[in-house]
C-alpha positions as CSV (number, residue, x, y, z in Angstrom):
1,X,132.1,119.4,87.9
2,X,128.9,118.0,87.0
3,X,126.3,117.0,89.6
4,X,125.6,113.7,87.8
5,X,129.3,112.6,89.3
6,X,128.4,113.7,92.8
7,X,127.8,109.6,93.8
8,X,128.7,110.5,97.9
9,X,126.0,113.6,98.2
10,X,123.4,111.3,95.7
11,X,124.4,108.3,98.9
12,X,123.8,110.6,101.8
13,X,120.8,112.3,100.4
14,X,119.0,108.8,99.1
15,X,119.4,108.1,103.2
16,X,117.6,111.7,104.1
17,X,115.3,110.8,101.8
18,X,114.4,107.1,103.5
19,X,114.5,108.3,107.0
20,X,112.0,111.8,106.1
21,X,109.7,109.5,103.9
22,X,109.7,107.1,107.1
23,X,108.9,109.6,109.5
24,X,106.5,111.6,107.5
25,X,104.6,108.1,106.8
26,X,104.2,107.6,110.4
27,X,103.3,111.3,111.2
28,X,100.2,110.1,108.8
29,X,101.6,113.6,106.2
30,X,100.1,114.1,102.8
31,X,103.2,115.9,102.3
32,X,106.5,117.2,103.4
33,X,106.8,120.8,102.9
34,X,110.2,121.4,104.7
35,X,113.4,119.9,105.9
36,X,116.4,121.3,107.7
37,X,119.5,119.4,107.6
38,X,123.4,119.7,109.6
39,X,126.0,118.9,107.1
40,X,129.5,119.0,108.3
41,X,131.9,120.3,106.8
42,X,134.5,117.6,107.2
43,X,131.9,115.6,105.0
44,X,133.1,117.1,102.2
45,X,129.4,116.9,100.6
46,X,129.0,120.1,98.5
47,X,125.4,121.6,99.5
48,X,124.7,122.5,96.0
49,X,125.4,118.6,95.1
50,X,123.3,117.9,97.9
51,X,120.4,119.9,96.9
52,X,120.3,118.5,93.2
53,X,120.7,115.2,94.8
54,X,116.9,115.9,96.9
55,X,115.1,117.6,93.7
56,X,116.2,114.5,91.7
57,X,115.4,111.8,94.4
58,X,111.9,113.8,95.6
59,X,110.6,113.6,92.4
60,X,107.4,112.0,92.3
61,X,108.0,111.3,96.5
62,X,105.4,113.2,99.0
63,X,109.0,115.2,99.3
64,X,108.7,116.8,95.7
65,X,108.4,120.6,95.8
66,X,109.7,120.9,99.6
67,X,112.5,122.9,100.7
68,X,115.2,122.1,101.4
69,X,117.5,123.5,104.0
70,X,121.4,123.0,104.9
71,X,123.5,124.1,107.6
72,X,127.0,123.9,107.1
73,X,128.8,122.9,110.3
74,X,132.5,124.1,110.9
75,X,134.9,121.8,112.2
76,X,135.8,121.9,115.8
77,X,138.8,120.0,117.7
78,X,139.4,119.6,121.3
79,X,143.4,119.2,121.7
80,X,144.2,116.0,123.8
81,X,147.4,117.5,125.0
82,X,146.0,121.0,126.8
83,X,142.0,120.3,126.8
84,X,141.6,123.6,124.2
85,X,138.8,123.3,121.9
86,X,138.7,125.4,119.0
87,X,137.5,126.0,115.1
88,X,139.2,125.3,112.2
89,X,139.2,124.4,108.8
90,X,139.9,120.8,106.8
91,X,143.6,121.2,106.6
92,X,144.8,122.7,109.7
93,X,143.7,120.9,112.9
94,X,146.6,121.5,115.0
95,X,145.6,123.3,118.3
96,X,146.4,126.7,118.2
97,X,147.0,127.2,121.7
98,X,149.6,124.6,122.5
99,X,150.7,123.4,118.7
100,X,150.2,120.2,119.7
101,X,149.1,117.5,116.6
102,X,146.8,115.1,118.8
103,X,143.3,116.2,118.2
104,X,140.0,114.6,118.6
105,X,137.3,116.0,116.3
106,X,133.9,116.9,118.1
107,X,132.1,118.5,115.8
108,X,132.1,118.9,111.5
109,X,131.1,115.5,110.9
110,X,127.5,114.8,111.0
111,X,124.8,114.6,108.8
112,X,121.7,114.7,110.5
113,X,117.9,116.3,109.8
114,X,116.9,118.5,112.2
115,X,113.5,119.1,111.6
116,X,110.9,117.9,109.2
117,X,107.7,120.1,108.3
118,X,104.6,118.3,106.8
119,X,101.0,118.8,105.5
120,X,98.5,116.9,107.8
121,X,95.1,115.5,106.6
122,X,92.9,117.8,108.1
């Protein structure tokens, strides 16, 4: 599949982008030099989507040549029959302690940046 096509990770990433740019401005940086993000799995953003989305976005930004960094985070349920929470993938969020089908996700859904590392004027 061709990354030009990837419209949801090019959406999430152009919101990174804002939010970095916005804190980096305020930080007074020349430049960012790193940024870590938590993708969820349940997203269903594909990190290599993700990180052509940032090279195209950062071009010309004070974001161009920083790295870029993505932790994939697995999806995890907590059954609201027995109280079990437990791993799992996209497809098969049943508990596996009690089989029962009424699950709350808790985790594989966020997208958030964890830490951004800039250049300061000296």
């Amino acid at each position: 599949m061709p990354y030009t096509l990837c419209m949801h990770e090019l959406g999430l990433m152009t919101g990174v982008m804002s939010a970095v740019e916005e804190a980096a401005g305020q930080a007074g940086a020349q430049r960012v030099t790193d940024i870590s993000l938590s993708v969820g799995e349940m997203t269903e953003a594909i990190p290599d989507a993700l990180q052509f989305a940032f090279e195209a976005l950062s071009e010309g930004t004070i974001c161009e040549g920083a790295n870029l960094h993505i932790n994939l985070v697995k999806p995890r349920s907590r059954c609201l029959e027995c109280g079990a929470e437990y791993e799992h993938d996209r497809f098969h969020m049943a508990c596996p302690t009690c089989r029962g089908p009424f699950t709350e996700l808790v985790a594989g859904r966020e997208m958030q940046i964890d830490s951004i590392e800039v250049d300061l004027p000296d």
